[in-house]
N, C-alpha and C positions, 0 to 999 in steps of 0.2 A: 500611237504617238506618245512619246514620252510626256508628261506630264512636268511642273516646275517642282515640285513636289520630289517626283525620283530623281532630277537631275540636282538638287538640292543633297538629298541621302548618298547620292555616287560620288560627286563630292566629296560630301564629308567623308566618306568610306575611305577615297583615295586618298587625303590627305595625311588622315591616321593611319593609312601604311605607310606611307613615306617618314614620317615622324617616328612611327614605330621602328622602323626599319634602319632610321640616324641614330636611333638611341640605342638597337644594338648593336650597330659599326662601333661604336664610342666604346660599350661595355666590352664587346671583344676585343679592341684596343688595349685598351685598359690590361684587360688579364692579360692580354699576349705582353703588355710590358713589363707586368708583374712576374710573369715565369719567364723572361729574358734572364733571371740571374735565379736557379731554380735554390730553393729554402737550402739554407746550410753553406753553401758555394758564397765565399767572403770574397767582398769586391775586391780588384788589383790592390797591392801598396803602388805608390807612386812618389815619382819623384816631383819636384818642380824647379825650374829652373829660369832665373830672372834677366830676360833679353834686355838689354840696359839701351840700346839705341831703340827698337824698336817699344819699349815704353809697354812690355806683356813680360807676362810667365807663362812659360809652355807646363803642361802638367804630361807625364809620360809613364805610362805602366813600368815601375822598377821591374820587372821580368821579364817583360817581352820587349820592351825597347819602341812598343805602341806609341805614336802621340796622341794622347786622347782630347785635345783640347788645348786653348790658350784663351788667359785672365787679361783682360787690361788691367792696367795699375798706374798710379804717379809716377811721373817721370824720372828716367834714369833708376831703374831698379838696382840697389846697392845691396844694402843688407837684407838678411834671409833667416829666419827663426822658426820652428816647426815643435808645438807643444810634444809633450811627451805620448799622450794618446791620438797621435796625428791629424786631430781636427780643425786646429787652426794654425796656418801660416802668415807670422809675419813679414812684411815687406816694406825697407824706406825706400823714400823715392829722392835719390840725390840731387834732381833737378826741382826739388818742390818743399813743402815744410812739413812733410807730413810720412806718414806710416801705413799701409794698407793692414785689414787682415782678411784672408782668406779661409772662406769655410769651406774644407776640405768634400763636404756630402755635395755641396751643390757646387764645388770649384766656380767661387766668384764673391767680391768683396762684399763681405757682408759689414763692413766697418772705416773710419777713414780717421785715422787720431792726429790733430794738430801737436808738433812736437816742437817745431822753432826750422831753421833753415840749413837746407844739405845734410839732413842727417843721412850718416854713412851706416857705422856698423852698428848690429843689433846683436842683443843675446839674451837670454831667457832664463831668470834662476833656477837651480835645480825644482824645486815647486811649482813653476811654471806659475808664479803668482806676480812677479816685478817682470817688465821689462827694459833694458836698460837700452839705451838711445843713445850715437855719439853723434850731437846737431852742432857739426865741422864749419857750419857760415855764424856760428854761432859762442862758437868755443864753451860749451856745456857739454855736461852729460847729464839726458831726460833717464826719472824713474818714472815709468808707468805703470800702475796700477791695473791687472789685467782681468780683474774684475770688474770694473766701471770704466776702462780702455780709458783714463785720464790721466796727465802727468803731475806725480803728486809732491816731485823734489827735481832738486839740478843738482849737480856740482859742478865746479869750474875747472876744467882743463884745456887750458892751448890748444887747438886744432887738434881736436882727439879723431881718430880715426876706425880701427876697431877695438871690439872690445870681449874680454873672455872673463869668465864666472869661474872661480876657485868648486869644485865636485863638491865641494861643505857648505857652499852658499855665502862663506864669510867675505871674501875679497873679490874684487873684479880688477882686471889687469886693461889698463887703455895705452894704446898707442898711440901717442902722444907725437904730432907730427909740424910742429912751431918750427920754421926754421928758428937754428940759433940755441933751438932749448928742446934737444929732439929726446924721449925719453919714452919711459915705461911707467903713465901715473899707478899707483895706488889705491883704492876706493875701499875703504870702511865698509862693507855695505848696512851694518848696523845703525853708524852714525850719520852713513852718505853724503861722507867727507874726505877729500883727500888727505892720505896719511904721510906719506912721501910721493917723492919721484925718482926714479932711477935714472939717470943721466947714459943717454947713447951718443957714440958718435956717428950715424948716421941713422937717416931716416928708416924708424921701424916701418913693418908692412903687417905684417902679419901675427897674431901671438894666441895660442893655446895652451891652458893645461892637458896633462897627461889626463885620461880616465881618473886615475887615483890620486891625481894631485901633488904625486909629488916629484913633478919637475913642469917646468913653466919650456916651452919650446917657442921660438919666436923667429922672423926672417926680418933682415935688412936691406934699403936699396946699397944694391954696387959691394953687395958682402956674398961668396958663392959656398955659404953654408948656413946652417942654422942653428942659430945660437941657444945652448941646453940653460937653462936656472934655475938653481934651487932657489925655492920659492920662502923657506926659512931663513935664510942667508942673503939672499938679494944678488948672487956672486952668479957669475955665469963658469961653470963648471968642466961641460964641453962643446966641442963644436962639430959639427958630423958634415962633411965635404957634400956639397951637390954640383949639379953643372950651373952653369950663368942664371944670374934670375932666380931664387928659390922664392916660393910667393906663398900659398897656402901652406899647411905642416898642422897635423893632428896625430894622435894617436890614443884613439877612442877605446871603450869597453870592448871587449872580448876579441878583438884585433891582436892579430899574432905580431906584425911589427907597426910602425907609424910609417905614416904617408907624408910626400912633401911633393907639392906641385913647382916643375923646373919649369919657366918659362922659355927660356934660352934654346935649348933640345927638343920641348914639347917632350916631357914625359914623367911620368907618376915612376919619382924614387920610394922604396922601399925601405929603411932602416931598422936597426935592431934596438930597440930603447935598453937593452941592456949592456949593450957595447959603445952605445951612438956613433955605430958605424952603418954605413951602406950594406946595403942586403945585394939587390939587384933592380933595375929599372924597366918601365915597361911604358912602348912609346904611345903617344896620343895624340892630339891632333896643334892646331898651332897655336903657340901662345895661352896654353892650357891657367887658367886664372884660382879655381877653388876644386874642391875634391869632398869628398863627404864617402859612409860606407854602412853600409844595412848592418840590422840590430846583429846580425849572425859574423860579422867582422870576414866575411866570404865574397863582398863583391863593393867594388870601388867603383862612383861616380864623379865623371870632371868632365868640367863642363872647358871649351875652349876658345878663348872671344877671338880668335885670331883668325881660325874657320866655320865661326857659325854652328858649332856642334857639340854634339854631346858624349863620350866615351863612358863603356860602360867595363870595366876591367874584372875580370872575374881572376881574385888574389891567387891561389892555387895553381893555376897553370899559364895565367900569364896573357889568355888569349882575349879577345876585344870584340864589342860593335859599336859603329857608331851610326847617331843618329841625328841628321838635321832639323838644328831648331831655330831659333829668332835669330837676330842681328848683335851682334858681342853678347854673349851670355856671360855672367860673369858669378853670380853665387846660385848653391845651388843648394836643397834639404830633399832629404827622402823621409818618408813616413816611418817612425821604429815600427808599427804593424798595419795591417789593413784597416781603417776605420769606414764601419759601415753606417 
């Protein structure tokens, strides 16, 4: 007969296998998720892209066209900024007063900046040390501080809308969208003061510097091209024909021509910045809204709020995938490298 004594020892015997036995399920766990990504092998670049009704950013392997996830964020995801060593994404939320940012390693808000009401667009000095804020229920433009994620200046512009940083960090160019007083502010960024205004006659949408700075590219509603500026002069120079709708329009570092997203068509035009003529087009899905393009100016992302997706264009031969993501997507950043 067993005794209280052994059935005491068996007991304890069995519990400390089973304990032993959790604790090395857990460690093998563990390793097996540590060589899921074997030493040397750099996680995806990814893109992310800000679903504006569904109130997420879809985050998607830039290579494979993967969806590896989706961030909640503040409402009405507008503006989209992505530091220069791809670790933190910012995001305003049009329907809210504030700014998400997103750390890249764990894809999810690791921050939330009060900045004032509907801010729209966002942009990032070349330093990646200010970022500037256009808070449209508000008629300012926030400076934040992106060391201590605080807003540490305003300046005053009429419904500003988006907003671009001169490649030298001296000026930022806002679209200025006041009925009445529609325009191209000015911004000092030394004094972070408006210096002038450039008077339009219609409502701006869209405006970028060249890589090099030196021409200022911009789209208008109900205008079906986009309008070239020298940025020394303040004079628009020329104008480069697209179909109905031009919206987005960049032409980034080591990009062989600039891009301009046709809303009208749905398709990613082409242009030559040394001609500012038309190259050739290549079609994309509906109502195609911003466009962005890897550090190697070889592949073009647009996003299309019209069907819910995401086109991935590879510039060289023209050919495409795409891929479904949230509800209107509307801006979009890719990482310049893999951050691990």
């Amino acid at each position: 007969m067993m005794t209280m004594q052994n059935r005491r020892k068996r007991a304890y015997l069995w519990l400390s296998a089973v304990l032993i036995g959790g604790l090395s399920i857990g460690v093998a766990a563990l390793a097996c998720a540590q060589m899921a990504r074997p030493a040397g092998v750099k996680a995806p670049t990814k893109s992310y892209v800000g679903n504006f009704k569904d109130n997420t950013v879809s985050v998607i392997d830039a290579g494979s066209g993967t969806v590896l996830g989706t961030v909640p964020v503040s409402a009405g995801p507008h503006g989209m900024a992505i530091t220069r060593d791809g670790r933190r994404v910012y995001v305003s939320g049009d329907g809210s007063s504030s700014v998400d940012v997103i750390d890249t390693a764990t894809d999810k808000v690791m921050k939330t900046i009060s900045v004032g009401k509907a801010p729209n667009g966002i942009a990032l000095t070349p330093d990646d040390r200010l970022l500037l804020v256009t808070v449209y229920g508000e008629d300012r433009v926030a400076f934040v501080d992106t060391a201590t994620e605080a807003v540490i200046a305003t300046a005053d512009v009429p419904k500003p809308h988006t907003v671009a940083i001169s490649p030298d960090g001296r000026v930022a160019y806002v679209a200025q969208q006041e009925p009445g007083h529609f325009g191209l502010a000015l911004i000092d960024m030394a004094t972070r003061r408006v210096t002038r205004t450039v008077p339009l006659d219609k409502t701006p949408r869209d405006g970028e510097f060249g890589f090099d700075g030196g021409m200022f590219y911009f789209t208008q509603a109900g205008v079906s091209s986009v309008q070239v500026m020298d940025p020394a002069s303040g004079k628009i120079v020329a104008q480069i024909p697209t179909g109905v709708s031009p919206h987005f329009v960049g032409y980034p570092r080591n990009a062989t021509f600039g891009i301009v997203v046709v809303q009208g068509p749905g398709e990613l035009l082409l242009f030559d910045p040394t001609t500012n003529m038309p190259v050739r087009s290549v079609a994309v899905g509906k109502q195609p809204h911003w466009a962005t393009m890897s550090a190697d100016g070889k592949t073009a992302y647009v996003t299309n709020e019209g069907s819910n997706d995401f086109t991935i264009v590879d510039l060289a031969s023209g050919s495409t995938r795409t891929i479904a993501v949230g509800n209107a997507p509307r801006k979009v950043v890719v990482q310049p490298i893999a951050a691990n």
